[in-house]
C-alpha positions in Angstrom: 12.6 26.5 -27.7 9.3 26.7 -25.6 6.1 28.7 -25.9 3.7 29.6 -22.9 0.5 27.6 -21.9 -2.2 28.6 -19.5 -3.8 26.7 -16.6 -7.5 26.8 -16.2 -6.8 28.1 -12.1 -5.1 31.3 -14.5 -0.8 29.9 -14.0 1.4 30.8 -17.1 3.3 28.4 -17.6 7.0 27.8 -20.3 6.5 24.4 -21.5 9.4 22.8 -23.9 8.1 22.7 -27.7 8.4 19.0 -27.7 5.6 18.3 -25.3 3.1 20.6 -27.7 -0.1 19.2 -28.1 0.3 16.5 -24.8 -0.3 16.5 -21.5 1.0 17.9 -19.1 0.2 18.3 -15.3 -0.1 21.8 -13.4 1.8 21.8 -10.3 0.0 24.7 -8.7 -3.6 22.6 -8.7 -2.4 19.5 -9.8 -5.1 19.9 -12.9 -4.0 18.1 -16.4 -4.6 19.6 -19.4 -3.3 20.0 -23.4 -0.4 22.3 -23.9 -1.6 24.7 -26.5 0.3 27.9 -27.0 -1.0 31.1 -25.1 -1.7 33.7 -27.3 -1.5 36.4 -24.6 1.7 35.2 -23.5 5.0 36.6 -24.9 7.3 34.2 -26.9 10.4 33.5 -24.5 14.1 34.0 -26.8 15.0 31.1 -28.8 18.6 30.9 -27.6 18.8 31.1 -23.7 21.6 30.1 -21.2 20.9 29.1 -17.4 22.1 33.4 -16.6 19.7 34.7 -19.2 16.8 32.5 -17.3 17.5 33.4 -13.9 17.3 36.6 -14.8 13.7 36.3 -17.0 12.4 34.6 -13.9 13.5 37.1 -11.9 12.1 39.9 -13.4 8.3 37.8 -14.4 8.6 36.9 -10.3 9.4 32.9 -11.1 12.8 31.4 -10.6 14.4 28.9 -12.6 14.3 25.5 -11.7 17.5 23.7 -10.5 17.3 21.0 -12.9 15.9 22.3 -16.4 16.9 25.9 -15.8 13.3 26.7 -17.3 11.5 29.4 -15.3 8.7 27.9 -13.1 6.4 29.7 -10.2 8.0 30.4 -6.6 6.7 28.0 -4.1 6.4 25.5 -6.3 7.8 21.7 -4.6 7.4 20.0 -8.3 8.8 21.5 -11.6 5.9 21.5 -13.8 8.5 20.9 -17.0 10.7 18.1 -15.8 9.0 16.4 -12.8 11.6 16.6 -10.9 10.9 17.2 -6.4 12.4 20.7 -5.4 12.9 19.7 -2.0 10.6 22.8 -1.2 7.2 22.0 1.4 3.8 23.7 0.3 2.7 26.4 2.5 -0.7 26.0 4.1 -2.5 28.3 1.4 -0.7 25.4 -1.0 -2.1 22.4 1.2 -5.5 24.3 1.1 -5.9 24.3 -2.5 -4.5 21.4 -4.0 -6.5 19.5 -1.4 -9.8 21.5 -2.5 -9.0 20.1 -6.1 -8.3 16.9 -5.4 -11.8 16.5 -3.7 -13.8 18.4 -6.2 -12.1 16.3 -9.0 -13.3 13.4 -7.3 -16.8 14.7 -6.3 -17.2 15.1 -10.1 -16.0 11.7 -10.9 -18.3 10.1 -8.6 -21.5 11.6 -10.1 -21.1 9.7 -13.1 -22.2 6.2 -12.7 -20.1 5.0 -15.5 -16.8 6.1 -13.5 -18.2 3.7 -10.8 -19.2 0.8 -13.1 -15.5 1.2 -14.7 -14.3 0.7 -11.3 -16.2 -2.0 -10.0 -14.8 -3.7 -13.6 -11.2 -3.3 -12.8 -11.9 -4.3 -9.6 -13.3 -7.1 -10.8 -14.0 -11.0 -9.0 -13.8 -11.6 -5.4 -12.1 -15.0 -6.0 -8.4 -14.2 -7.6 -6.8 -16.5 -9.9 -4.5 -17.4 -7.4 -7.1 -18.6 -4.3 -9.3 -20.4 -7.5 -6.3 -22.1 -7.9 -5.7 -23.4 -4.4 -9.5 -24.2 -3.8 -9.2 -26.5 -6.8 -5.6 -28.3 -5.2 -7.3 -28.4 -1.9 -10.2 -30.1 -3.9 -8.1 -32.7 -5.2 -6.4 -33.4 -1.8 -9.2 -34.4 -0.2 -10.7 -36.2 -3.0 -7.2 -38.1 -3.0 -8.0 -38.8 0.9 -11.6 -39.8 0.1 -10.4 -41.9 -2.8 -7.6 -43.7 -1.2 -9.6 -44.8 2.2 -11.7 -46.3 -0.3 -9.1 -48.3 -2.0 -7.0 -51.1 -0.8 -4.9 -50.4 2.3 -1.8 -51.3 0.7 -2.4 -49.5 -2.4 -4.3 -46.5 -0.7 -2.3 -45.8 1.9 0.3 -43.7 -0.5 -2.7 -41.8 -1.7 -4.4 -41.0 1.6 -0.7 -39.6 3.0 -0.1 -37.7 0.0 -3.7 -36.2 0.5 -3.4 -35.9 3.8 0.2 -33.9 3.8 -0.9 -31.2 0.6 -4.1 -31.0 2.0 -2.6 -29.4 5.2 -0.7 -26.9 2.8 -3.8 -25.8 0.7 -6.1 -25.6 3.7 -3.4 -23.0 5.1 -2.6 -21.4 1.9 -6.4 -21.0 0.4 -8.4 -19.1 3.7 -4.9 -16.8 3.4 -5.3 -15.7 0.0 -9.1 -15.7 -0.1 -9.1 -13.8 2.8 -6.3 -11.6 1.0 -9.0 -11.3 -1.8 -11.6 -10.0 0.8 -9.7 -7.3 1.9 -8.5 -6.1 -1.5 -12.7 -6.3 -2.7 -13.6 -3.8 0.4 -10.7 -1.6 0.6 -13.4 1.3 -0.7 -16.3 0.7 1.9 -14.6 -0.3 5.1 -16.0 1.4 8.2 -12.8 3.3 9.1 -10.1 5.3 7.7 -7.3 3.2 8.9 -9.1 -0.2 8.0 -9.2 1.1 4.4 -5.5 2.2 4.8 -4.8 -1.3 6.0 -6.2 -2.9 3.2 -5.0 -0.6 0.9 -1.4 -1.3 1.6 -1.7 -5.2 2.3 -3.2 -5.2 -1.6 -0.4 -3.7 -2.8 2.0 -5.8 -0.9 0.3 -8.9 -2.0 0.5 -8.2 -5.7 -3.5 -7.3 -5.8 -2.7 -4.3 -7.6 -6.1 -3.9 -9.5 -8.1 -3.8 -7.0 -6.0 -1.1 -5.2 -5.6 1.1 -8.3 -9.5 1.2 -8.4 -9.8 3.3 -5.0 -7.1 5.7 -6.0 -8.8 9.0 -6.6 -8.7 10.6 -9.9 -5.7 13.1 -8.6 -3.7 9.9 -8.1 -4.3 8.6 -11.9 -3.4 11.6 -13.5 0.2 11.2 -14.4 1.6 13.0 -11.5 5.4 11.7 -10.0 4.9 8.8 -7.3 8.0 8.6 -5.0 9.6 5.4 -4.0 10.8 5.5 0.0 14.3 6.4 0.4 15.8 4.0 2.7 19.6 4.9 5.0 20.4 0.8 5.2 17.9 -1.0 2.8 18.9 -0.7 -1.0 16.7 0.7 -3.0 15.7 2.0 -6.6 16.1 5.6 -6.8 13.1 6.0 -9.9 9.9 8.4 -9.4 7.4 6.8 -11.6 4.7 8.9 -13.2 1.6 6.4 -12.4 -0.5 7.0 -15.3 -2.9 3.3 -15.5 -2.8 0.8 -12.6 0.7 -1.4 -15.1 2.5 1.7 -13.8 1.2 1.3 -10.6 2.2 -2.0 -10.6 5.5 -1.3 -11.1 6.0 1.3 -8.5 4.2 -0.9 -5.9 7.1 -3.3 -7.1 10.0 -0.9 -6.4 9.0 -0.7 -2.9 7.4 -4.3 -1.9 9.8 -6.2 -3.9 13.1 -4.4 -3.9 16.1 -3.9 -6.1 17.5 -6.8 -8.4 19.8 -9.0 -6.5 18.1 -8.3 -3.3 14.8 -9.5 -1.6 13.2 -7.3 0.7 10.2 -8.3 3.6 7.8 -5.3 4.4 5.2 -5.4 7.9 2.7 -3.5 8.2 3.0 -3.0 12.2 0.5 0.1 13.3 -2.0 2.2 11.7 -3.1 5.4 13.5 -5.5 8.2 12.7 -3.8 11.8 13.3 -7.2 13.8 12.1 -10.7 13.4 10.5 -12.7 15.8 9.3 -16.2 16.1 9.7 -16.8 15.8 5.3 -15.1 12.3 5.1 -11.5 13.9 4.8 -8.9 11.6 6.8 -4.9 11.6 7.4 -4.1 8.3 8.7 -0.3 7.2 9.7 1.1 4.0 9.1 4.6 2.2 10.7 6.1 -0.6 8.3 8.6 -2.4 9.5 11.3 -3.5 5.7 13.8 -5.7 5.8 16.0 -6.4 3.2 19.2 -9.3 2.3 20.7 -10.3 -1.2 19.5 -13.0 -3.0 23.1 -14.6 -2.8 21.5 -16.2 0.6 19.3 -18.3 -1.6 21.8 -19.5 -3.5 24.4 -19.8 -0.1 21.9 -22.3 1.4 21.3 -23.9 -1.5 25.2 -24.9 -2.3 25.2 -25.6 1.9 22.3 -28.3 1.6 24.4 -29.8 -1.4 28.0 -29.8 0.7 25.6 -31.6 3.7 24.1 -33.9 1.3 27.6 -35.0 -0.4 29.3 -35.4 2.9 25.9 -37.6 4.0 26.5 -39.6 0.7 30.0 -39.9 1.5 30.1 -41.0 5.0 27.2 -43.5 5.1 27.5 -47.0 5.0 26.0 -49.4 3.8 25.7 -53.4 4.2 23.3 -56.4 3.3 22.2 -58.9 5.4 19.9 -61.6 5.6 18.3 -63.7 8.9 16.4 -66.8 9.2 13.9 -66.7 12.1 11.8 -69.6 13.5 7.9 -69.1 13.9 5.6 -71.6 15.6 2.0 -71.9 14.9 -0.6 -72.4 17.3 -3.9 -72.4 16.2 -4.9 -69.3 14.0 -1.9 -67.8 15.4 2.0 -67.0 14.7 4.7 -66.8 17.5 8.0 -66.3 17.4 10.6 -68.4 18.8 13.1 -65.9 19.7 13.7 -62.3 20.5 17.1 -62.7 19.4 18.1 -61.6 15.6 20.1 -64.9 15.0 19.1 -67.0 17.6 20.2 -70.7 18.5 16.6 -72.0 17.3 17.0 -70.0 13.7 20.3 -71.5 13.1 18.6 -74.9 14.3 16.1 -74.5 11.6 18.1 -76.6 8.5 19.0 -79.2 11.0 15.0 -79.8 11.4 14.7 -79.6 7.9 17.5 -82.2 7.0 16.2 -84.5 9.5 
């Protein structure tokens, strides 16, 4: 069965019983609010077949939707019952309001200075876990360096190399991922549209999903279907999540940066372009990724190829002992030696010397 609920922009909606009492998301002005029955609103029949609904929505002026068969508002792209993308495009008059409700809702949500101290929470450090992490290797590194010049040569020298080589990683790895930090801290007050963009997207990609959920307007929090990128030569997940708090944002940011199981997919960020601002703020801004995508079979093909190489190395080499006897001459405070040869007639002279 289903009973009727009501909008606050005045849309009648069928809802199914079982999502009484929870929230559900209006897909004429993308508002979210409690299905309660409509008293006003007449009780639809208990027993109803896909004909039956076709022709209810007929004569009320809906149609019924494709996938749940339940009668839903013409023009609408998104069934407000199931979720599910009609294939349809909204008509200017559409565009028009859902954008004018998406920036009120956030006008409103900016006035209160809680909001803003919630987001600046979420957001949270500069320094991620990650790039405290390296500072502290790098750290080490060079104390290693410091404490190994100080040391013995003989015994030091291990220490300064070994400083010397991670130190080279960590000073490449740490100005990366601080300056990876930097970007996702400032995504909400850089100068222009497609530098916020830009940051926007290179926090998702590098798993700074926190601070990216915190500049998502409230009309991107509120439940409403997110759609992964359907790809003609990459695999890829077919799921729509319903991004709801910034884990499920997490995951959908996954499904597209990281890829299907069994495959591991690359994504570029190559160009980011402006198409129009408006004078209030308002800004559609283009971007051109570059994915690329192979199984994660390759891993384990050059894995079992550096083992083959590294078994036909063990097996081919060979390997011999020897030892040579070479004859040094003193002169003063210093050593010479007698010949260049490895096993020269004065080193095989030496016992002779001896026994005489």
């Amino acid at each position: 069965m289903s009973f009727a609920v009501k909008c606050q922009c005045g849309k009648v909606f069928n809802v199914k019983d079982e999502f009484l009492n929870r929230q559900v998301e209006c897909q004429v002005c993308h508002a979210v609010f409690t299905a309660t029955p409509e008293a006003a609103a007449p009780e639809p029949p208990a027993v109803s077949s896909p004909s039956s609904n076709a022709s209810a929505a007929a004569a009320s002026g809906n149609f019924p939707c494709p996938f749940c068969a339940e009668p839903i508002p013409k023009g609408s792209v998104f069934c407000p019952l199931c979720g599910e993308s009609l294939g349809g495009k909204l008509t200017p008059e559409q565009g028009a309001q859902l954008l004018a409700a998406a920036s009120a809702q956030l006008d409103q949500y900016v006035r209160n200075p809680e909001n803003l101290s919630s987001d600046d929470a979420l957001r949270g450090r500069l320094f991620s876990t990650m790039s405290i992490v390296l500072g502290i290797l790098l750290a080490i590194s060079v104390a290693a360096i410091v404490a190994g010049g100080l040391m013995h040569r003989d015994s030091g020298m291990p220490l300064v190399v070994l400083g010397i080589i991670f130190g080279l990683i960590f000073i490449i790895a740490f100005p990366i991922s601080w300056a990876n930090d930097y970007r996702a801290s400032h995504i909400h007050d850089a100068q222009k549209p497609e530098q916020a963009m830009r940051r926007y997207f290179l926090s998702c990609r590098s798993g700074r999903h926190l601070k990216a959920f915190a500049c998502l307007a409230p009309s991107a929090r509120n439940g409403s279907s997110a759609h992964a990128p359907k790809f003609e030569k990459i695999p890829s997940e077919s799921p729509d999540c319903k991004i709801t708090d910034w884990s499920s944002f997490r995951e959908y940011c996954r499904t597209i940066f990281k890829g299907p199981g069994g495959y591991q997919r690359a994504v570029y960020l190559k160009k980011v372009k402006v198409e129009k601002q408006l004078p209030d703020g308002t800004a559609w801004v283009t971007a051109e990724f570059q994915f690329t995508s192979f199984s994660k079979w390759l891993y384990l093909l050059i894995l079992i190829n550096l083992l083959v190489c590294a078994v036909v190395v063990a097996v081919v080499t060979k390997r011999e002992k020897k030892t040579i006897r070479k004859c040094l001459f003193r002169r003063g405070d210093r050593w010479y030696v007698a010949e260049a040869d490895f096993e020269g007639a004065l080193d095989k002279a030496a016992p002779a010397f001896a026994e005489a």
